[in-house]
N, C-alpha and C positions, 0 to 999 in steps of 0.2 A: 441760518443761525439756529440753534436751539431753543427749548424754550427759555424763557426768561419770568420772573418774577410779576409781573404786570399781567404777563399771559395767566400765572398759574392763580393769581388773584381773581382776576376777571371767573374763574371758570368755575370758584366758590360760590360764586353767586347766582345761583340756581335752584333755590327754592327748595331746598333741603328743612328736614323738619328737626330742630334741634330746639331742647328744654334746658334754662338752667334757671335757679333762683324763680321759678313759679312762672317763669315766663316764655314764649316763645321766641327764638330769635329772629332777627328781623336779616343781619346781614353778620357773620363772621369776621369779616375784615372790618367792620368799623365797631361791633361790641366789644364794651370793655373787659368782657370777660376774654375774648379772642385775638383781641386786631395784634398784640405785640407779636403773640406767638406766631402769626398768621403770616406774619411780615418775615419772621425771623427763618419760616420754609421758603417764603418767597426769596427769600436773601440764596438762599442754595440755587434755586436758578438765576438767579441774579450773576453769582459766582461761575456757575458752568458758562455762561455765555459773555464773558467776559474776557478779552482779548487773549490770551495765547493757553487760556485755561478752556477754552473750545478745544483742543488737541488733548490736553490732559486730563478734560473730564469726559469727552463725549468722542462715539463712535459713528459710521455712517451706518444705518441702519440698513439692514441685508436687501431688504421692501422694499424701499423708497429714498433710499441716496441720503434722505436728513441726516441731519446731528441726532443722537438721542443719549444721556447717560450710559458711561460704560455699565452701571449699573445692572443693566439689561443684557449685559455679552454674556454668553456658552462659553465660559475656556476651556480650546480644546489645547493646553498646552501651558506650560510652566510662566513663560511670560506674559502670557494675556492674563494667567491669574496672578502675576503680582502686577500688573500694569493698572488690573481691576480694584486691587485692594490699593494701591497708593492714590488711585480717585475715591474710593470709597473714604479711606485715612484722610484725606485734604477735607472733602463733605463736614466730615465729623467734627475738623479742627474749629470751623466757621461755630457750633455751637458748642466746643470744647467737651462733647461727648454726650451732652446732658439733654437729646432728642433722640430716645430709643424708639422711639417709629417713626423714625426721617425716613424718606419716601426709598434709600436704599437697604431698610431692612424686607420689608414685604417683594420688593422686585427681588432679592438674591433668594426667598422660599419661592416663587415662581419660577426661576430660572435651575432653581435643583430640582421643581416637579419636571420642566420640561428637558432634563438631564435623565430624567428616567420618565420618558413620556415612553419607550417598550412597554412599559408595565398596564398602560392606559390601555395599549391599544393591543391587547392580548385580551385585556377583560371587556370591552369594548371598544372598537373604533371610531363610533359617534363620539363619545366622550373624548376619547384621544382628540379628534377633530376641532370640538368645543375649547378648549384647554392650545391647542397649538393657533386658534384664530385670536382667543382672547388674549393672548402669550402677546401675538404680533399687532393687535390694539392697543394695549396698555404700553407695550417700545416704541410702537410708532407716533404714538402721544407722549412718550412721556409723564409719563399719567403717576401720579402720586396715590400707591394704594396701600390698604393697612391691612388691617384683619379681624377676626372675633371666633378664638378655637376654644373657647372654655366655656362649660354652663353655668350659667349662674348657681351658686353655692347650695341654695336652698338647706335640704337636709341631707347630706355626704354619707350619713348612713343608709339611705335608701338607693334603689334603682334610680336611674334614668325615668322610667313611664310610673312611678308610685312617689310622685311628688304632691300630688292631692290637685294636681293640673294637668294634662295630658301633655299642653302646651308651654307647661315651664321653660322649657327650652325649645328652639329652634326643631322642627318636625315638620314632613310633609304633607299639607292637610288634602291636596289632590293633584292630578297630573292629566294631561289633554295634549291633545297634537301639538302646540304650541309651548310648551311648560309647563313648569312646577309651579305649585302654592305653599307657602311656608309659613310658622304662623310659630312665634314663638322668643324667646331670647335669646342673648348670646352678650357675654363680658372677653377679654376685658377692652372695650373698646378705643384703644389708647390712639389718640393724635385722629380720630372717625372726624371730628368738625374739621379739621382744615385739608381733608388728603380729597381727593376724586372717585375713589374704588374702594371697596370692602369685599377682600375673600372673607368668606365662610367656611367651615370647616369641621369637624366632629373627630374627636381625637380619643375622648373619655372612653372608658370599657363599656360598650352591651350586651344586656343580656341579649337568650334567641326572643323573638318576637318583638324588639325594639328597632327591628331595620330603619324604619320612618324616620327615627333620630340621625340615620347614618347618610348622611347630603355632603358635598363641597360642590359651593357657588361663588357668584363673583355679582355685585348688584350696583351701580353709582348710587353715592350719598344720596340722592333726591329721587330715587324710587319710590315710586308711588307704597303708602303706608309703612316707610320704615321712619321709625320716630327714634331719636337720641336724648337720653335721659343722664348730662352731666353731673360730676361731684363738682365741690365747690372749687369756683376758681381762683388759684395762689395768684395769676397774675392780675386779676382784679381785686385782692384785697393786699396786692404790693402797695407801699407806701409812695415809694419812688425806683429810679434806678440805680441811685445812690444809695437807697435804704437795702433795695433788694435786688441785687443786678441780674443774678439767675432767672428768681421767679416771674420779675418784671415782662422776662423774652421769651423766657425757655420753658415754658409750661405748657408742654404738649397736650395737657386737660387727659379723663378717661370719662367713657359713655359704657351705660349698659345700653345695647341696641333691642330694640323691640321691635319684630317684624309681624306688623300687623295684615295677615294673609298677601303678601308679597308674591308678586306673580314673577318668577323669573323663566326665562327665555330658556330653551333647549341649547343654546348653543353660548350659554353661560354656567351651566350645567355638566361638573367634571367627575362627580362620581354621584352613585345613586344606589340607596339602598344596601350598600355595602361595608362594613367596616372595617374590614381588613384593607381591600383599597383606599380605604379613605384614610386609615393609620400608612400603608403604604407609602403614597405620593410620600408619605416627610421619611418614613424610616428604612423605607426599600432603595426609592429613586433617596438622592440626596437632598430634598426638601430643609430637612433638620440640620443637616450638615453643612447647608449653604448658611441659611439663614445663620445661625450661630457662631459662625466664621465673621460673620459682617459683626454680630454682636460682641467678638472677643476684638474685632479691629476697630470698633467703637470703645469700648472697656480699654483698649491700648490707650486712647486717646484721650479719656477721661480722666484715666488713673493719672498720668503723665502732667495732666492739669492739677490734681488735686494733689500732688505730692509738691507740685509749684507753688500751691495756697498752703502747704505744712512747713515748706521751708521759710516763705514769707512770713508764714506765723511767728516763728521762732524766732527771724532775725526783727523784727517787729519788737518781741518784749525782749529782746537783747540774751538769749538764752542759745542761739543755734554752736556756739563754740564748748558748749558744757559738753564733756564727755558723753552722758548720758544723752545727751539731746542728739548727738550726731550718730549716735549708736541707732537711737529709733531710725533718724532721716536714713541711715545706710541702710537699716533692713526696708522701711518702704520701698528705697530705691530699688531693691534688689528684687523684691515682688512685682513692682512694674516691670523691670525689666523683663520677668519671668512670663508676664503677659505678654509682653513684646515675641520673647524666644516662642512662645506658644503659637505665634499668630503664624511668624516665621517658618517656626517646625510644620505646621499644618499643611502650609505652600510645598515646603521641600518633602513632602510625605505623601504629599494626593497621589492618589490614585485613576487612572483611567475607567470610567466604565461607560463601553464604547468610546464614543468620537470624547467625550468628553473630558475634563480633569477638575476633580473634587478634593476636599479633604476627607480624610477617613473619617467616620462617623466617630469611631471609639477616640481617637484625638481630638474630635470636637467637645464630647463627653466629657473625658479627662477635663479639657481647661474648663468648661463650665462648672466643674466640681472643686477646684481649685480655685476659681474667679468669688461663687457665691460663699467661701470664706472668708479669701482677701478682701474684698469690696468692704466690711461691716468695720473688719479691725482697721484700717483705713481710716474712716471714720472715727472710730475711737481712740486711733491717735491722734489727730488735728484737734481731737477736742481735749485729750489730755495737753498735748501744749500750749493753748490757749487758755484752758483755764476759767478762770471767771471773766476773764475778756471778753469774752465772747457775749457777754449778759451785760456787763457794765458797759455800754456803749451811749449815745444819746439815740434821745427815742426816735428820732427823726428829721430828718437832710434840713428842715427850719429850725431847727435848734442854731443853727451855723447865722440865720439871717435876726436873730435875737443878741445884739450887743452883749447885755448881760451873760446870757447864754455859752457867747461865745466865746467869751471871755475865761467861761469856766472851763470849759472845753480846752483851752488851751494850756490850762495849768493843772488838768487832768489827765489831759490824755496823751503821756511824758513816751518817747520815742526817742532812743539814741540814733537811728536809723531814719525814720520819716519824721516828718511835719504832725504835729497831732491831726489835721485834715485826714491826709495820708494813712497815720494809723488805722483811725474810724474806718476809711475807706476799706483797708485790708480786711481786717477784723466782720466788718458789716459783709466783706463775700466770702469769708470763712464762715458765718455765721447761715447764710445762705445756703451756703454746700450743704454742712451737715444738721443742722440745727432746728434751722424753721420748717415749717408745712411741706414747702416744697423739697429739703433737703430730707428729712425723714421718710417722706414718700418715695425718692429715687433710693432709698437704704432699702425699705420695703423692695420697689421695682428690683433693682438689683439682685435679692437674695430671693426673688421669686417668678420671674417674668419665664423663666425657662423648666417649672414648675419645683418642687420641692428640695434643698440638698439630697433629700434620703432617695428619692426616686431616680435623680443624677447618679448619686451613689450604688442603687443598684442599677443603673445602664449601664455604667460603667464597668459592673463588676460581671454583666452579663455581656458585653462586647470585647470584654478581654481576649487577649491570646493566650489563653489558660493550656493547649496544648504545647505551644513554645517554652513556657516557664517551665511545666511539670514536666516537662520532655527531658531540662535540662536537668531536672533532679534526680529524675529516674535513670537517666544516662550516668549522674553520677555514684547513684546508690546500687547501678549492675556492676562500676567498676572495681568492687570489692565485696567480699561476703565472710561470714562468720569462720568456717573454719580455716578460710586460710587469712586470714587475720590471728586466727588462736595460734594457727603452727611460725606467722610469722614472730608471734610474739614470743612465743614457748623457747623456740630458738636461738632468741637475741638476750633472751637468760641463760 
């Protein structure tokens, strides 16, 4: 059998150093800041090993005959990649989109490094080595891993190494027959308290003489000196699940990670010193292109949810048959859908390189650049048809257990369509979506997890096939010219 939920529980508790509210925590699965969301990952193995969803989520792993998450497959072929994205699509549906580092976004940037692991083992075969043992560690565990590729902000005007720290970020402080010592930060470390694994990784521009900065590793959460410093948790100051159904489960939390001189292993150790390789793994091999592809099949999944809680809205305050109202609902739909066609096009578009089949980089590009607009007006229109609904609600699921209270409630909160109960209900997860802590932050996530519109924008506009287009104009501006355009014209006078 695969793993299951219990298995991945148990395996959290391991003496990981995690910070939140001044404190240290004791156990992730039972603080209040953690246990719903904890549960709600453990639900996904829960899901895979569950009666005839064992064939549709999971593969026998090439090593060792187990079950493990399709997650984890090389498609060398058009079916295995849509057979991988409709278990990838099912995963998602379990948290309705809203766990962007569920344990098959970090596995599909693994499986596009090992998609151009040539590239590894040209620049060195150690590391190739390191990288294809740890590949079949983490599948053959089934292992829940995340990531941390960004420096902390500090001051953007400056280098890397002229931060007034040496160690502002993530850098290698020495190295010995046995491994590296690393000593320094790394954001944004989303869903770090509940996963197993944290790749590392150095993506930002260096100057020359900043190699040290330029590392990809791989370390468990409970490595000795790495400490997790959380933001505040939405699912600890949810009300209820009825007040806050999202943030209640779905609050995958973020940590900035601080590795305080961390010793890792030679043979966790995937690129060194190098940053062209270490931008490579995502943008040469298909790293970027995998991962991304899971994100635009997650975003399929989300949208499709949230355009379910804009129609509910509308039929809620009795408005979804206004002209104008069904006009909005048509263009959202037509934008999800366009996610959809996107995710689709990507499959029917990949490309071979080697044994393998990917999506093209430049069409993973394209939809992220089209995604981090859609996503915000989305939002802005569930809140346009909601309205002040969204505010006037009661403050809290005991309002309901207050006679008087409820009373009010009932000749307040007027529904031609549901029960005043029911309304609240609707409203309080539309409220959720966009609105609260936890909704504003996935509007953030959204429009910035794959780094800036403008720098999508220009991948985009640097991945083009700018030969094809201007081919096609130059082909058609040779098939005419000035003077015999003049004599054809001189003539027909």
């Amino acid at each position: 059998m695969p793993k299951d939920g219990t298995q991945h529980l148990e395996a959290l508790r391991d003496g990981r150093e995690i910070y939140i509210n001044g404190e240290l925590v004791d156990d992730v699965t039972t603080h209040r800041a953690f246990r719903n969301s904890t549960r709600s990952i453990a639900s996904l193995y829960d899901f895979q090993a569950a009666g005839d969803n064992v064939e549709r989520m999971t593969f026998a792993s090439p090593a060792t005959g187990d079950r493990v998450n399709l997650q984890w497959r090389l498609p060398t072929c058009y079916e295995e990649l849509a057979k991988r994205r409709q278990a990838i699509e099912a995963w998602n549906e379990v948290h309705f989109g809203f766990m962007g580092r569920a344990p098959d976004h970090v596995a599909s940037t693994l499986v596009g490094f090992m998609m151009g692991i040539d590239l590894l083992e040209a620049h060195d075969p150690n590391r190739a080595a390191a990288l294809r043992d740890y590949f079949a560690f983490v599948r053959d565990n089934d292992h829940y891993v995340t990531y941390v590729i960004v420096n902390p902000q500090g001051d953007r005007s400056k280098a890397t190494s002229d931060q007034g720290d040496e160690f502002h970020t993530v850098a290698i402080v020495d190295e010995d027959s046995e491994g590296i010592v690393v000593k320094g930060a790394k954001m944004l470390g989303t869903a770090t308290a509940m996963c197993n694994e944290v790749l590392v990784a150095s993506l930002m521009p260096l100057q020359e003489g900043e190699e040290r900065y330029a590392v990809t590793f791989a370390v468990p959460m409970n490595a000795k000196g790495l400490k997790q410093m959380c933001r505040r948790s939405y699912e600890e100051n949810a009300a209820s699940v009825f007040d806050n159904p999202l943030s209640s489960r779905f609050d995958e939390n973020d940590a900035i990670l601080y590795f305080d001189e961390v010793k890792v292993p030679w043979e966790r150790v995937f690129a060194l010193r190098d940053p062209e390789v270490c931008r490579a793994l995502f943008h040469t091999a298909p790293g970027h292109a995998m991962q991304n592809y899971q994100s635009m099949i997650r975003l399929m999944v989300k949208m499709r949810f949230l355009v379910g809680v804009a129609r509910m809205v509308a039929e809620t305050t009795g408005i979804v048959n206004f002209p104008q109202v069904r006009e909005k609902l048509g263009q959202l739909t037509s934008e999800t859908q366009l996610i959809e066609a996107l995710v689709h096009g990507m499959e029917a578009g990949a490309r071979h390189g080697g044994s393998y089949l990917a999506p093209t980089r430049n069409a993973v590009i394209s939809a992220l650049v089209l995604a981090q607009q859609l996503y915000p007006k989305l939002i802005t229109t569930i809140r346009e048809l909601a309205g002040g609904g969204l505010i006037m609600l009661p403050s809290d699921v005991r309002d309901f257990a207050n006679p008087e209270l409820a009373d009010l409630i009932h000749k307040t909160q007027k529904s031609s369509v549901y029960s005043p109960e029911d309304r609240v209900k609707v409203l309080k997860l539309a409220w959720d979506a966009v609105g609260s802590e936890f909704g504003s932050r996935h509007t953030t996530y959204e429009m910035f997890y794959a780094a800036p519109n403008f720098m999508n924008q220009t991948m985009a506009f640097d991945s083009y096939d700018w030969d094809r287009a201007m081919g096609m104009v130059e082909r058609m501006l040779a098939s005419y010219d000035l003077q015999d355009s003049l004599k054809e014209a001189t003539s027909a006078r």
